[in-house]
VMD Tcl script that draws the C-alpha trace (Angstrom):
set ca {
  {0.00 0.00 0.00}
  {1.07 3.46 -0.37}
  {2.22 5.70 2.32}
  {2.92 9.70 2.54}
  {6.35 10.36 1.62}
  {7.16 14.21 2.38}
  {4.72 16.04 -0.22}
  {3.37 12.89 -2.25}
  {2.69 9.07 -2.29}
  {5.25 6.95 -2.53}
  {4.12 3.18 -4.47}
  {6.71 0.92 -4.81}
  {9.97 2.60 -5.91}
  {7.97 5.83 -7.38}
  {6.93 8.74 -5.81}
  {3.72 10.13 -7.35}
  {3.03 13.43 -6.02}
  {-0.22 15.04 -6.68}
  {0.94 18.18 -8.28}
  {-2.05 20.31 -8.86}
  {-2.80 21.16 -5.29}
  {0.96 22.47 -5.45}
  {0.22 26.31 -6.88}
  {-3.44 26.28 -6.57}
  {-4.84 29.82 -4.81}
  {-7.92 30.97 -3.38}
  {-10.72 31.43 -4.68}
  {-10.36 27.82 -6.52}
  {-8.57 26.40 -3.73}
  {-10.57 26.82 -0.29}
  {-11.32 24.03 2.42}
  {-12.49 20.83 1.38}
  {-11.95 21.04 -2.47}
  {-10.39 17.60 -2.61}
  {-13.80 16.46 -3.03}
  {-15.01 18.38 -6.24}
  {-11.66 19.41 -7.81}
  {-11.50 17.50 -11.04}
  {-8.05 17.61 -11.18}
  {-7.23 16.24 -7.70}
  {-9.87 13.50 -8.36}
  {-7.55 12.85 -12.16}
  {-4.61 12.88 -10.62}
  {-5.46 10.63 -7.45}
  {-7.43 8.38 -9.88}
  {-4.54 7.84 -12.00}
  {-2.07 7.28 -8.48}
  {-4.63 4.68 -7.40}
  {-4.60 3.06 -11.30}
  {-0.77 2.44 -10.73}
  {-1.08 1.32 -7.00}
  {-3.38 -1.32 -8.18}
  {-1.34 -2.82 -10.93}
  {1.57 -2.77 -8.64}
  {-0.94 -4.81 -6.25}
  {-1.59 -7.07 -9.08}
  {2.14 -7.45 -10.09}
  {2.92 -8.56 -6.36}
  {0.18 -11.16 -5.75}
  {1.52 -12.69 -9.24}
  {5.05 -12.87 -7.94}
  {3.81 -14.33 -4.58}
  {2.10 -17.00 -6.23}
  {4.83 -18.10 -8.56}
  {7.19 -17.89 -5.52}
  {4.67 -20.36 -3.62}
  {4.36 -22.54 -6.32}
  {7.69 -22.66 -7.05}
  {7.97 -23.62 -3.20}
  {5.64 -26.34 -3.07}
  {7.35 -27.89 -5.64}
  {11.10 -27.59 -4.50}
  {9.68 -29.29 -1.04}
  {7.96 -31.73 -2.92}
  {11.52 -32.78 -5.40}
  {13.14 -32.44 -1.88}
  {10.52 -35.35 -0.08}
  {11.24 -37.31 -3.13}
  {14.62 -37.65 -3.44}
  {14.92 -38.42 0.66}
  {12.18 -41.19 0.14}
  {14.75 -43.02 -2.44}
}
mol new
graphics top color blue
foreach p $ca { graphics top sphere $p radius 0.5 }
foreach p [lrange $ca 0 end-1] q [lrange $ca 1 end] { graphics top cylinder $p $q radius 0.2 }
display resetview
């Protein structure tokens, strides 16, 4: 999961910092914006897009390194059974 790394999310080995909160001013930028800005909601869609697939990319490489697990135990039961 992604955590707050000084002024932006850090996933994996990328920070993705949500950049257009960076220069906005008043009168567009006032207290609780996050939830109607379009751009915030772009930009945090697109940081949540990426956290996903690295999700995705992680469970795959857990399950191949099970697999690949069960079957080294399994080669190693079999040759001590000889």
């Amino acid at each position: 999961m992604g955590k707050w790394v000084g002024s932006g999310f850090l996933y994996g080995n990328t920070q993705k910092i949500i950049r257009c909160c960076k220069d906005c001013k008043p009168p567009k930028r006032r207290p609780a914006c996050h939830d109607s800005c379009p751009d915030y909601l772009a930009e945090k869609n697109k940081m949540q897009e990426i956290k996903n697939a690295e999700n995705v990319d992680k469970q795959i490489k857990d399950y191949h390194s099970e697999m690949i697990d069960k079957r080294l135990k399994r080669l190693e039961n079999s040759m001590k059974n000889r």
